[in-house]
C-alpha positions, 0 to 999 in steps of 0.5 A, spaced: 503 056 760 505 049 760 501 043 755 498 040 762 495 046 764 492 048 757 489 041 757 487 041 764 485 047 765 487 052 770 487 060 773 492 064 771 494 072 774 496 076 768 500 083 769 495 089 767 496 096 767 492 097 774 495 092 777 494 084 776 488 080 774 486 073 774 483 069 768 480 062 767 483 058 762 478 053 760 480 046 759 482 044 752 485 052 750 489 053 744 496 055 743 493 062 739 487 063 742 486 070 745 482 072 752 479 079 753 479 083 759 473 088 758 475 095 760 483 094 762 487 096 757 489 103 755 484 109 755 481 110 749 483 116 744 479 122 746 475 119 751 474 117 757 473 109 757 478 104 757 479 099 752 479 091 752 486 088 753 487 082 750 491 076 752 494 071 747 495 064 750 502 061 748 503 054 750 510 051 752 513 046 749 519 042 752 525 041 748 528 036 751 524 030 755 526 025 760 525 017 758 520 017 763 516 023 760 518 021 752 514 014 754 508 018 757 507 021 751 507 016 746 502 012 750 498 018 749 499 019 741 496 013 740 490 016 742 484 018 738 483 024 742 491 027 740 489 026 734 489 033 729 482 034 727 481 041 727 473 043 727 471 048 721 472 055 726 480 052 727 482 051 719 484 056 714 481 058 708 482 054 703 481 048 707 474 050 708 474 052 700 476 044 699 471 041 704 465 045 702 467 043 695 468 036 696 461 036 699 464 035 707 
């Protein structure tokens, strides 16, 4: 999916093994982040319910960019909002080991 549309928000149709189905991607979505659709995915083992499917976001980045586009984002990177600040669900492990050690 496209940065806007991360940001944004949008509905998207994904491929499932019935059909297609469509899943809200709420504003502020993550690359890596993963959705789950209850009950499309395989059939389980020995059973007769099927599994969940998951669907993991991956955002697309442009490698080339216009002179109009590369002005745009740089406005935007001056802004606090674009700024890395990950909360404590988005760090890793010995972030969080050094945050709580130094008292954060």
């Amino acid at each position: 999916m496209s940065f806007a549309d991360a940001a944004l928000g949008t509905s998207v149709e994904v491929p499932t093994l019935d059909g297609k189905a469509r899943i809200k991607i709420p504003a502020g979505t993550q690359s890596g982040e993963i959705f789950r659709l209850k009950r499309k995915g395989m059939t389980a083992l020995n059973s007769y319910g099927k599994g969940d499917q998951l669907i993991d976001v991956n955002i697309h980045v442009p490698k080339t960019l216009s002179k109009e586009e590369r002005t745009m984002l740089e406005g935007l990177k001056e802004s606090e909002n674009f700024k890395p600040n990950p909360s404590r669900k988005n760090k890793g492990f010995f972030d969080r080991m050094k945050d709580w050690v130094d008292g954060r």
